[in-house]
KOLPALO-125774 format. One line per field, with one value per atom (N, C-alpha, C, CB): x, z, y; atom name. Coordinates in pm, whole numbers, plus 50000, padded with zeros to 5 digits. Each point is the difference from the previous one (the first is absolute). Glycine has a CB too. Example, Ala and Ser with C-alpha at 12.3 -4.5 7.8 and 13.67 -1.06 7.14 Angstrom:
X	(51319;49911;50090;49811;50154;50082;49923;50118)
Z	(50780;50000;50000;50125;49803;50006;50073;49785)
Y	(49431;50119;50120;49883;50222;50119;50109;49937)
drendo	(N;CA;C;CB;N;CA;C;CB)
END
This chain:
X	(03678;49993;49859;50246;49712;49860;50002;49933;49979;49956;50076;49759;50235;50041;50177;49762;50300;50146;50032;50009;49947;50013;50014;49936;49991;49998;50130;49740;50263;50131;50116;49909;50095;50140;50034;49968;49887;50036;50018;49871;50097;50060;50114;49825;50228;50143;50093;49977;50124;50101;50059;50038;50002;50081;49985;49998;49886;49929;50018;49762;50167;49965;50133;49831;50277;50136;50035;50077;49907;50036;49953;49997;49846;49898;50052;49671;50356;50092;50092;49920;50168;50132;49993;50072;49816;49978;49983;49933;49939;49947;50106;49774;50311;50095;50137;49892;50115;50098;49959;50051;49748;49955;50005;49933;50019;49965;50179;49747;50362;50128;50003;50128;49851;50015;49980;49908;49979;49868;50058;49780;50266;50086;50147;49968;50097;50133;49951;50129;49803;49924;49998;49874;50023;49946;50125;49753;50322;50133;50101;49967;50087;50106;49954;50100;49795;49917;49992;50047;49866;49953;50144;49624;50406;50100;49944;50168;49885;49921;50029;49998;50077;49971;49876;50207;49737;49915;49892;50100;49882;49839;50021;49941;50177;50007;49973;50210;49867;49988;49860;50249;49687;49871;49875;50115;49918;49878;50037;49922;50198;50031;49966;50140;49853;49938;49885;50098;49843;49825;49989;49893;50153;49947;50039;50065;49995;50030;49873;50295;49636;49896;49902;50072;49912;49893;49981;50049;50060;49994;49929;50172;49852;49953;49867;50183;49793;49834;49923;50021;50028;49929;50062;49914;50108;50033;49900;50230;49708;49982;49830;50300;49688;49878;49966;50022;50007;50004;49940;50224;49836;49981;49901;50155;49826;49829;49887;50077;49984;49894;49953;50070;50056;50024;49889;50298;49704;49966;49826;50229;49731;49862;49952;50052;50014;49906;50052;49990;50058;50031;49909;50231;49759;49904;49859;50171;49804;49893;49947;49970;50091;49996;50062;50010;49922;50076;50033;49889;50044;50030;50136;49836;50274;50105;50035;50043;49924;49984;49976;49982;49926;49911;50119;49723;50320;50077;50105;49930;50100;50064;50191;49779;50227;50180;49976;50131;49744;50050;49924;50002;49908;49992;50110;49793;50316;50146;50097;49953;50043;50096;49969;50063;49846;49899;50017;49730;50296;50011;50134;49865;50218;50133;50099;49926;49986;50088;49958;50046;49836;50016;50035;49866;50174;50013;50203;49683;50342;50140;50049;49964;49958;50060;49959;49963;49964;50034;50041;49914;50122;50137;50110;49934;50119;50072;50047;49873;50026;49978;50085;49767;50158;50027;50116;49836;50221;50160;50038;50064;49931;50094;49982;50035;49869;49992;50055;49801;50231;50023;50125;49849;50250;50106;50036;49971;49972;50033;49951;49945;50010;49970;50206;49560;50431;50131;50133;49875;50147;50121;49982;50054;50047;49988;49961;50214;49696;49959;50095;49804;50275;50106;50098;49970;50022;50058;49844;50318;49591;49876;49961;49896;50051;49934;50090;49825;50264;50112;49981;50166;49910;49998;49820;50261;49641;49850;49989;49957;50094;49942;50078;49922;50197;50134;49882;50328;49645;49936;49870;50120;49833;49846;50059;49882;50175;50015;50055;49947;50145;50026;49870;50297;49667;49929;49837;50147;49804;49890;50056;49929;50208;50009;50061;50032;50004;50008;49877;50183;49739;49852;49882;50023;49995;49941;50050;49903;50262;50024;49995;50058;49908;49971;49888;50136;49746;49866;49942;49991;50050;49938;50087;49887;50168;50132;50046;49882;50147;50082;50137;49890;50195;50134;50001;49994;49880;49964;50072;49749;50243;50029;50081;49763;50370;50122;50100;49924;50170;50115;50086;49976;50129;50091;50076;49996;50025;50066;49927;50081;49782;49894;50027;49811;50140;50072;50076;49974;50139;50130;50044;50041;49920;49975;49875;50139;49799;49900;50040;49818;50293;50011;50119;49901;50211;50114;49915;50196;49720;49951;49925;49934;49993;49966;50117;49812;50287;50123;50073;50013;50004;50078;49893;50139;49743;49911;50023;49849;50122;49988;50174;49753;50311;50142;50001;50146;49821;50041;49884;50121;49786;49896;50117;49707;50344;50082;50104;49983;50089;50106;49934;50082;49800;49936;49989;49868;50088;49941;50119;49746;50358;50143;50037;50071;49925;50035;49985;49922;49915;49921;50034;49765;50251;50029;50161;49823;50261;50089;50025;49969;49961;49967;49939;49985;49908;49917;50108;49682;50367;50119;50103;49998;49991;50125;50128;49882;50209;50145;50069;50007;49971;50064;49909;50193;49888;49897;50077;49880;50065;50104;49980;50008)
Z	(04410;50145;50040;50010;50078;50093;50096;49956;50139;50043;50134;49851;50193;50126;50000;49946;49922;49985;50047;49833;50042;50037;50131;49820;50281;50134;50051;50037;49949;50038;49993;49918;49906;49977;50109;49725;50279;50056;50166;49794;50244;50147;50018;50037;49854;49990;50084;49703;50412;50077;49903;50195;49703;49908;49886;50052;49960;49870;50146;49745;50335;50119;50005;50161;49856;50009;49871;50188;49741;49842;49986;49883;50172;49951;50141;49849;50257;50081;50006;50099;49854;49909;49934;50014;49851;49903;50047;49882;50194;50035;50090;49979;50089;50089;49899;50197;49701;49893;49955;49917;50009;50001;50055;49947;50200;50109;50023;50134;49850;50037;49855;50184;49689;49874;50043;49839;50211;49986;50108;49907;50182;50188;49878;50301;49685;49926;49922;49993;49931;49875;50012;49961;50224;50006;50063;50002;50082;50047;49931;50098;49782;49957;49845;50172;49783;49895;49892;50054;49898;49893;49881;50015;49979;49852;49919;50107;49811;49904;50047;49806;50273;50065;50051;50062;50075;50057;49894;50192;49729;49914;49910;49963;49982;49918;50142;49761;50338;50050;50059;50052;49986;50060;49905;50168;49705;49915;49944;49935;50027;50007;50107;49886;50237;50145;49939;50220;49799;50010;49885;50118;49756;49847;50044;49783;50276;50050;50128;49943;50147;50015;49939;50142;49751;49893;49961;49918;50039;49950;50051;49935;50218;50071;49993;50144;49903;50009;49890;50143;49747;49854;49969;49910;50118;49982;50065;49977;50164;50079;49985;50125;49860;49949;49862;50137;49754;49853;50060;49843;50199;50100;50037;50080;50022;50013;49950;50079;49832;49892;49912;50022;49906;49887;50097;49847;50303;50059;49970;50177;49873;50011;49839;50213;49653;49864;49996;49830;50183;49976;50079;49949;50198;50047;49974;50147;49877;49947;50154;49755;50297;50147;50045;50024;50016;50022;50188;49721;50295;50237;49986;50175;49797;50033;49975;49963;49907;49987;50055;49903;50227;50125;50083;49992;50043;50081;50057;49914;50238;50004;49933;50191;49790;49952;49857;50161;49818;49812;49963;49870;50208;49997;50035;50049;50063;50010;49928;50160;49749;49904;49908;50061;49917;49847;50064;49918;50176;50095;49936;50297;49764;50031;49848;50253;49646;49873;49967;49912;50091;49947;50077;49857;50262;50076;50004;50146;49831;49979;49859;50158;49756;49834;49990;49851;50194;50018;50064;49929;50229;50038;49924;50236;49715;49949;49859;50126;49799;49899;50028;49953;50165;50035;50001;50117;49964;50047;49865;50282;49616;49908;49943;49968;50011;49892;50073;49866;50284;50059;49944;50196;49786;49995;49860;50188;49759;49833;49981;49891;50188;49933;50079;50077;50057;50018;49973;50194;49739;49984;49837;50284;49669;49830;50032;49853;50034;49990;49948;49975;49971;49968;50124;49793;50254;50194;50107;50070;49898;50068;49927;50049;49846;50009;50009;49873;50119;50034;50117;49882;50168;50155;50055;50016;49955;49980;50021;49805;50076;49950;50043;49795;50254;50110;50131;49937;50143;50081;50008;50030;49886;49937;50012;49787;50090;50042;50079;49879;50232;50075;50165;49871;50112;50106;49961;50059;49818;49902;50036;49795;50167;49978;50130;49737;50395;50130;50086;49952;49993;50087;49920;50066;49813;49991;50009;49898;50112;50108;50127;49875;50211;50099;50019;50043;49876;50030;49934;50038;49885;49914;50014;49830;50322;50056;49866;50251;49644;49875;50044;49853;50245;50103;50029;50121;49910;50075;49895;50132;49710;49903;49910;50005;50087;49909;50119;49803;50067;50040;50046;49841;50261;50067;49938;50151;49696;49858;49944;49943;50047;49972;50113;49896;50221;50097;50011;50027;49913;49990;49881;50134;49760;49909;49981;49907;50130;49996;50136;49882;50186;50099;49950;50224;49700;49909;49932;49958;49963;49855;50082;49784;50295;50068;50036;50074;50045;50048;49840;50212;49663;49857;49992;49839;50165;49939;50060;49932;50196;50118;49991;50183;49756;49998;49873;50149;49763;49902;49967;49937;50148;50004;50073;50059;50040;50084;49887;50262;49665;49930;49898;50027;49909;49894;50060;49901;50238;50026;50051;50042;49980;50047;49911;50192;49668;49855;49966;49941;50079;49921;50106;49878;50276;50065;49968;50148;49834;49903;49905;50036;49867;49854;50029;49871;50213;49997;50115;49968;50102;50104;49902;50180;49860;49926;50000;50019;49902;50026;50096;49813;50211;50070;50061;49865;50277;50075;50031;50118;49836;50053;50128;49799)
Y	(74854;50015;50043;50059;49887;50034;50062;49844;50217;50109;49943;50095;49795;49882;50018;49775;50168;50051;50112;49901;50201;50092;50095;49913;50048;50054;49945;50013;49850;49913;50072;49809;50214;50065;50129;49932;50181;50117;49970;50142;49755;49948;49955;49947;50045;49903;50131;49819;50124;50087;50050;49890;50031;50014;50151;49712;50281;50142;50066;49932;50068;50109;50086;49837;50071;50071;50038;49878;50093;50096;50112;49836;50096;50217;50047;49981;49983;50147;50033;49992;49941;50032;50047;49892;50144;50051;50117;49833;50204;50104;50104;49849;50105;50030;50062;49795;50131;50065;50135;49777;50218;50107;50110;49877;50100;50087;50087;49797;50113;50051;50082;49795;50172;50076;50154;49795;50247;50080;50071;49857;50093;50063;50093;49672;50237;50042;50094;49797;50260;50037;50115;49837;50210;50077;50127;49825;50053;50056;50089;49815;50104;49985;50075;49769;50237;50027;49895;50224;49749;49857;50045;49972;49937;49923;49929;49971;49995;49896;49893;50101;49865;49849;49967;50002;50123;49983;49971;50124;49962;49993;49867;50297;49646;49855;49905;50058;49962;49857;49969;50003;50127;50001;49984;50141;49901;49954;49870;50233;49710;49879;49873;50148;49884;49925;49980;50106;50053;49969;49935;50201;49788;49932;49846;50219;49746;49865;49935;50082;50051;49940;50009;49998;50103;49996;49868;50215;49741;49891;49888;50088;49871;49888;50025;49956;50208;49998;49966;50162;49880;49934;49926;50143;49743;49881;49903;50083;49924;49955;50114;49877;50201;50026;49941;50193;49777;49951;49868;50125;49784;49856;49971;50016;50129;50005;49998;50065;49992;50022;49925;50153;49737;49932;49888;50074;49904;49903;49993;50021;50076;50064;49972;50212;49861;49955;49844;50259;49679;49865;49931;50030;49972;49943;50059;49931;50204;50038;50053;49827;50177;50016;50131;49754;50368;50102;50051;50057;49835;50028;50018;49799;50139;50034;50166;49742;50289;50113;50113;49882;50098;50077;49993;49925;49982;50002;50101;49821;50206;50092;50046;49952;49912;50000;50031;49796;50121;50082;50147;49726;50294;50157;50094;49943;50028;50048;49980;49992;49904;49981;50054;49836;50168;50124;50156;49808;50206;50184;49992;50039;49862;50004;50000;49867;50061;50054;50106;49819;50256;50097;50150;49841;50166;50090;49980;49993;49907;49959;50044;49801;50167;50080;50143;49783;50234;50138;50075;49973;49986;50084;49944;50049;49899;49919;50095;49762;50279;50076;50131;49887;50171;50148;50004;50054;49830;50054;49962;49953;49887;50050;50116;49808;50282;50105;50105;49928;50064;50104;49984;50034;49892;49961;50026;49853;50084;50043;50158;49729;50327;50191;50045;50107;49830;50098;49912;50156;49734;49951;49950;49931;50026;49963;49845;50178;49802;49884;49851;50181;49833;49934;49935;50158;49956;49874;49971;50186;49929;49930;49836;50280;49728;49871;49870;50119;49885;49878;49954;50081;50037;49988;49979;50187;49855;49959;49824;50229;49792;49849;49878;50109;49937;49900;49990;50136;49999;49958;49902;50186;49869;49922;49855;50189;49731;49907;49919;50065;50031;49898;49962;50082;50053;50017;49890;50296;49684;49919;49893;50127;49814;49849;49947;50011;50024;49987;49976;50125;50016;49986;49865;50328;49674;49883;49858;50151;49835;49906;49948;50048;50092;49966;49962;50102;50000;49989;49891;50223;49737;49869;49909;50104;49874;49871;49938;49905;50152;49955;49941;50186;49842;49993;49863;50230;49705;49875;49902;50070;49952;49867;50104;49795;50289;50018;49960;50209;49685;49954;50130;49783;50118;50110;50057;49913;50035;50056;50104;49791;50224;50105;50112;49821;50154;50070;50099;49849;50078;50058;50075;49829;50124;50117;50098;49851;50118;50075;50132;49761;50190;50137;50064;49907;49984;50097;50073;49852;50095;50099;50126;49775;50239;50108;50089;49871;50089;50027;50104;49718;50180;50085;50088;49820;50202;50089;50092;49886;50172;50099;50034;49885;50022;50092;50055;49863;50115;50029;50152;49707;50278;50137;50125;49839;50080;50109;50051;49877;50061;49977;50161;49649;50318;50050;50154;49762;50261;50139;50024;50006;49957;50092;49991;49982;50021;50005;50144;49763;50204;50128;50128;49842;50133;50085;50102;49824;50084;50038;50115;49809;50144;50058;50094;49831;50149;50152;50106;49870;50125;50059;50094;49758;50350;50063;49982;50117;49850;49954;50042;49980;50198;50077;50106;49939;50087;50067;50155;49746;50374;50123;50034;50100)
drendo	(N;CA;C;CB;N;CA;C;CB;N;CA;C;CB;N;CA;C;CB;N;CA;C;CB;N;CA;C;CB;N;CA;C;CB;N;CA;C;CB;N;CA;C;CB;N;CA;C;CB;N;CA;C;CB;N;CA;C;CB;N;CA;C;CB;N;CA;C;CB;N;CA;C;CB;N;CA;C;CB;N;CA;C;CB;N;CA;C;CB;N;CA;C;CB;N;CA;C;CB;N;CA;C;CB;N;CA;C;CB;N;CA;C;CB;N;CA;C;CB;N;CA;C;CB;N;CA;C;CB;N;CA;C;CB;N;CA;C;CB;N;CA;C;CB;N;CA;C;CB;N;CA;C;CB;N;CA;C;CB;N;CA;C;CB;N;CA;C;CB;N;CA;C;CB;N;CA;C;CB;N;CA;C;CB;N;CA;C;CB;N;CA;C;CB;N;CA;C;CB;N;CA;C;CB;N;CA;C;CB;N;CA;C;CB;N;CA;C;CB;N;CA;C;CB;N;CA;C;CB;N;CA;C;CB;N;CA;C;CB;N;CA;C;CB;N;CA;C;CB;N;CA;C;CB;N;CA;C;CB;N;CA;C;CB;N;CA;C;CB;N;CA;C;CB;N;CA;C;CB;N;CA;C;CB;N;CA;C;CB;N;CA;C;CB;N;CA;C;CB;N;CA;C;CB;N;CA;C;CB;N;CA;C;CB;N;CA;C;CB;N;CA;C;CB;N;CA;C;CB;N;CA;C;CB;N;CA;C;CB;N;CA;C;CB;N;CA;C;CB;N;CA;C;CB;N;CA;C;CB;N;CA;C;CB;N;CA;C;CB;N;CA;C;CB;N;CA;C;CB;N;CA;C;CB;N;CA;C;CB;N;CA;C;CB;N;CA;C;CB;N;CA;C;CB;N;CA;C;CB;N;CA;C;CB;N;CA;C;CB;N;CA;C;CB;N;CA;C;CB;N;CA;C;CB;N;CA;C;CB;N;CA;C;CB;N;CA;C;CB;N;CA;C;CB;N;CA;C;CB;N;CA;C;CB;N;CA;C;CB;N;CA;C;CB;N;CA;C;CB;N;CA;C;CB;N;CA;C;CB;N;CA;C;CB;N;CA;C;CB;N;CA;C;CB;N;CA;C;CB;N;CA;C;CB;N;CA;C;CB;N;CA;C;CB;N;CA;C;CB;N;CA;C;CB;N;CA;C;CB;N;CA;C;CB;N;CA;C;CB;N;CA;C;CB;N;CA;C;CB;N;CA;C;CB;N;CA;C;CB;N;CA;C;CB;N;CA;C;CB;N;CA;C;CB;N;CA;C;CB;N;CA;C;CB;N;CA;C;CB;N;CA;C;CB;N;CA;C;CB;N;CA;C;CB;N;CA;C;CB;N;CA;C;CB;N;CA;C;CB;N;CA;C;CB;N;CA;C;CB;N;CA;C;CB;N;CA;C;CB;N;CA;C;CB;N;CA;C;CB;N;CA;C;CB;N;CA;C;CB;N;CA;C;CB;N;CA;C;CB;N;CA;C;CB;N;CA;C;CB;N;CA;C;CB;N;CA;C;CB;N;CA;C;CB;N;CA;C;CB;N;CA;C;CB;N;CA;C;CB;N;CA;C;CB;N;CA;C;CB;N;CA;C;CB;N;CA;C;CB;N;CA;C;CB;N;CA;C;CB;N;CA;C;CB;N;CA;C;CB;N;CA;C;CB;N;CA;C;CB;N;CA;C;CB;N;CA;C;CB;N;CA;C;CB;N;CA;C;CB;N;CA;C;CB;N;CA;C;CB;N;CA;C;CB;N;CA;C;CB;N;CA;C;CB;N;CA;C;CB;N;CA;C;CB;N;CA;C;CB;N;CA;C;CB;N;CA;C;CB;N;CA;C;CB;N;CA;C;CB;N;CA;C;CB;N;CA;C;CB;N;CA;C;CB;N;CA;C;CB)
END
């Protein structure tokens, strides 16, 4: 992808409404959080989001880059979108960082990184469908599983932490 795409993709209605949906999931995480006090949902699903835009940004910075030594040509490079996509991964993995570690110091790691890494990929392989119009050349059969298999995952995360919620719960209360 080139510097020209690239802008394309981040104009697409289609991403626009994903990253404020995204961000809007965040922003409600972080509201609930502050309210209600952070769970380990909040800190998995929120460092899971942002690692899903980590992702796009170095993806789409890498691109840039790979473009520039191949041609030998580094203007795109100057440019203002890939100087933000180079801000934007690394100011994204590392909040991204904080909260998982915030998360793994006060909950056990054994239901954090699952639940981590459920979010991670679903929130990674959505946003780079949207953002890299991958959607455009999957059948309505892809589609469709590809939103069951999300749909079993996110249940079966729920399934997993009212498990462990369980187990860790005392049988009996005096």
């Amino acid at each position: 992808y080139n510097l020209e795409i690239i802008k394309e993709f981040a104009r697409n209605p289609h991403f626009i409404q994903y990253l404020v949906l995204t961000v809007a999931v965040q922003c409600a995480l972080i509201l609930h959080g502050k309210r209600n006090g952070f769970g380990m949902l909040h800190y998995t699903a929120l460092a899971g989001s942002l690692g899903g835009e980590t992702l796009i940004f170095a993806k789409t910075s890498s691109e840039l880059v790979k473009n520039a030594i191949l041609k030998r040509d580094i203007d795109d490079l100057r440019n203002p979108i890939s100087i933000i996509a180079l801000i934007m991964t690394i100011v994204t993995a590392l909040i991204q960082l904080q909260v998982l570690n915030t998360g793994l110091a006060k909950f056990e790691a054994l239901i954090v990184v699952p639940v981590y890494q459920t979010f991670l990929n679903a929130f990674a392989i959505t946003g780079g469908l949207v953002f890299f119009q991958e959607y455009r050349a999957m059948s309505k059969k892809n589609t469709t599983m590809y939103s069951l298999g999300l749909i079993i995952t996110l249940f079966g995360v729920k399934m997993l932490v009212q498990q462990r919620r369980k187990s860790v719960l005392p049988s009996h209360v005096e």
